[in-house]
N, C-alpha and C positions, 0 to 999 in steps of 0.2 A: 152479603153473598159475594162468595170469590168469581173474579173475572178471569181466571189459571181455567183455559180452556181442558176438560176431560176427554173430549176426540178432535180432532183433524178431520175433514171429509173434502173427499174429490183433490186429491195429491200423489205425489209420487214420489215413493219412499226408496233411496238406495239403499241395497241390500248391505255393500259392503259398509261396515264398521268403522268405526273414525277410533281409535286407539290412542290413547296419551297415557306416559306416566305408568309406561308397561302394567298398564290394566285399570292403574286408577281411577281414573277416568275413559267413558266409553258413550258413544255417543254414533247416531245414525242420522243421516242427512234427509231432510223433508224440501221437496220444493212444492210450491202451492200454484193453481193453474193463472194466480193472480201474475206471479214473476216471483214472489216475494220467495223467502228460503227460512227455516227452519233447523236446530236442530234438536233432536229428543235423545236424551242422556239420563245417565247416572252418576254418582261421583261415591268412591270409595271412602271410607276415613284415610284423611291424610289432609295435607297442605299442597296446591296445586298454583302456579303461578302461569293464567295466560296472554298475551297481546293481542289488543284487538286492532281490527284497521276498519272495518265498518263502525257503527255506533251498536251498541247489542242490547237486548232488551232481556236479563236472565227471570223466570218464573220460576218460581220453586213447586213443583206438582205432589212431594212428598218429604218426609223428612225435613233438615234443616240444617244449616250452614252459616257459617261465621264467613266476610269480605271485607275486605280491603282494596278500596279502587287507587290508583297509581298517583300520585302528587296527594293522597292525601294521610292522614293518620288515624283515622277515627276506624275501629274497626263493628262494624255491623251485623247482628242474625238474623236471619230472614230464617223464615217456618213455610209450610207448605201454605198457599195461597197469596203469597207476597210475590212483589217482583223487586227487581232494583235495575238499573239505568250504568251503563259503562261508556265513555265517549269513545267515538273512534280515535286511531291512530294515540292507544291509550294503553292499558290494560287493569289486570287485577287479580289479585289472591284470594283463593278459595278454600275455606277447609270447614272440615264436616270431622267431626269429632267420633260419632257412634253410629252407627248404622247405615243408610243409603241416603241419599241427596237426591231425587231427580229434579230434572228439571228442561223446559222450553226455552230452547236462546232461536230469539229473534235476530234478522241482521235487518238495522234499520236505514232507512234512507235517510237520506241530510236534505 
């Protein structure tokens, strides 16, 4: 059984849209009453390259995508109920080949 949470409860969701890659990417800001943050997205077909500066924790809630985290070369697919692990002050390439990608990025503590 997948641990890719299907709801969120007791948070607060900004309305405004987080925009990259003039639409390829689109994504809406969650904060949780714990402190922790959130966010819930989609990703378009295409190749997307981002940097991180927290550690991120990305889940795949649908679809599926091919990554490449930074310093390395191995490139990986992740399917809906997987996660993968990005270090902070790091980044990595995302692409999603057919259809939609969503997915839950965590910002992790150290």
């Amino acid at each position: 059984m997948s641990s890719i949470p299907t709801q969120i409860s007791g948070v607060t969701v900004l309305t405004k849209a987080n925009v990259y890659f003039d639409g390829g990417v689109v994504s809406h800001t969650v904060l949780c009453g714990d402190g922790a943050k959130k966010t819930l997205g989609l990703i378009r077909p295409g190749s997307y390259h981002f940097n991180t500066g927290a550690p991120e924790r990305m889940e795949i809630v649908a679809g599926e995508c091919e990554v490449t985290v930074d310093g390395t070369t191995e490139m990986r697919r992740y399917a809906a109920g997987v996660h993968f692990d990005v270090p902070g002050k790091s980044g990595f390439t995302i692409s999603v080949r057919t259809g939609l990608c969503e997915y839950v990025c965590s910002f992790l503590n150290t």
